[in-house]
N, C-alpha and C positions, 0 to 999 in steps of 0.2 A: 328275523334277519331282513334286511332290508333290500333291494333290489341289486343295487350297487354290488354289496357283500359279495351275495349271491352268484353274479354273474364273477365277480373275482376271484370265487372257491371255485367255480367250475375252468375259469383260466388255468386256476392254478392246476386243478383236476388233468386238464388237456393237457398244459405242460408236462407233468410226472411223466403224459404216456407218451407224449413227443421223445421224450430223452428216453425212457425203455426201448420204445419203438430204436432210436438211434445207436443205445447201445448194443440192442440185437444187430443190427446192422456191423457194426465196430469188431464185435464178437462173429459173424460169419465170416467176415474178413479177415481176419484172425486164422480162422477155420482154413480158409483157402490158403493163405499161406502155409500153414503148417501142414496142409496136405499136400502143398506142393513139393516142400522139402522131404516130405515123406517119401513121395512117389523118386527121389533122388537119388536118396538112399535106397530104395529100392531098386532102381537101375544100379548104380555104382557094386550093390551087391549081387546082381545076378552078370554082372561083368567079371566078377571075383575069377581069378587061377583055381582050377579043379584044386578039392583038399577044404579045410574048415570053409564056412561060409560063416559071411555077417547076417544073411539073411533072416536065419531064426530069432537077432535081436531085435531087427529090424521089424519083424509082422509083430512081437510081443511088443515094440514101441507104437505100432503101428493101432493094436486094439485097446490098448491103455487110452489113446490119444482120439479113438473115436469113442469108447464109454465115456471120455470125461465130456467129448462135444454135445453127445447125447443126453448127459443129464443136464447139461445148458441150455438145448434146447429145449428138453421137454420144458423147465423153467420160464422160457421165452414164450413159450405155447402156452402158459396156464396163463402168462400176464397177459396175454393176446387175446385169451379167449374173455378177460374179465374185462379189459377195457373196452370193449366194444360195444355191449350194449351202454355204459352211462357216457361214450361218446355221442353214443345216436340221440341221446335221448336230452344230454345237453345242449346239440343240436339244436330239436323238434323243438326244446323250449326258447331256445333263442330265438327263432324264426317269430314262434307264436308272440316273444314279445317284441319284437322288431316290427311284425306287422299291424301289431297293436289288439290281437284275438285272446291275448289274456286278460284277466279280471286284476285287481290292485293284490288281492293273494296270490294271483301264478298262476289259476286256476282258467283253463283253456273257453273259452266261449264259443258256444256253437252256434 
């Protein structure tokens, strides 16, 4: 593969995790909102006239609504932890070939 390639599989590489990274963002803001509507319903039901309360729908909508945030994140956290090292390292190699410290293979020169 030639250098060109190379350098445009790792763009492309950085991309994918730009837009993860963006989505996770998209996705907590998401989060915030519907906690805030949550926490609304939750006032509005401890305002309730003594007698039934909405409340007990409301904490069952309330833990629904954090397991499902929860299994999002942990998701956002496994891609986070995997793009991290081949962004550093996509990096380290661009520098080295920028500075000119690799050999015509890629291979870093001491």
């Amino acid at each position: 593969m030639n250098a060109d390639a190379t350098i445009l599989n790792r763009l492309d590489t950085m991309t994918v995790s730009i837009d993860t990274l963006g989505r996770g963002l998209i996705l907590m803001t998401e989060t915030l909102v519907t906690h805030s509507e949550i926490l609304g319903e939750i006032l509005e039901a401890c305002s309730a006239e003594p007698g039934e309360s909405p409340l007990t729908e409301a904490l069952k909508q309330i833990v629904a609504a954090i397991n499902d945030q929860n299994e999002t994140l942990v998701g956002i956290g496994a891609t986070l932890e995997n793009i991290g090292s081949g962004i550093e390292d996509a990096v380290v190699r661009g520098f080295h070939r920028a500075s000119g410290t690799v050999d015509d293979d890629g291979v870093v020169q001491e």
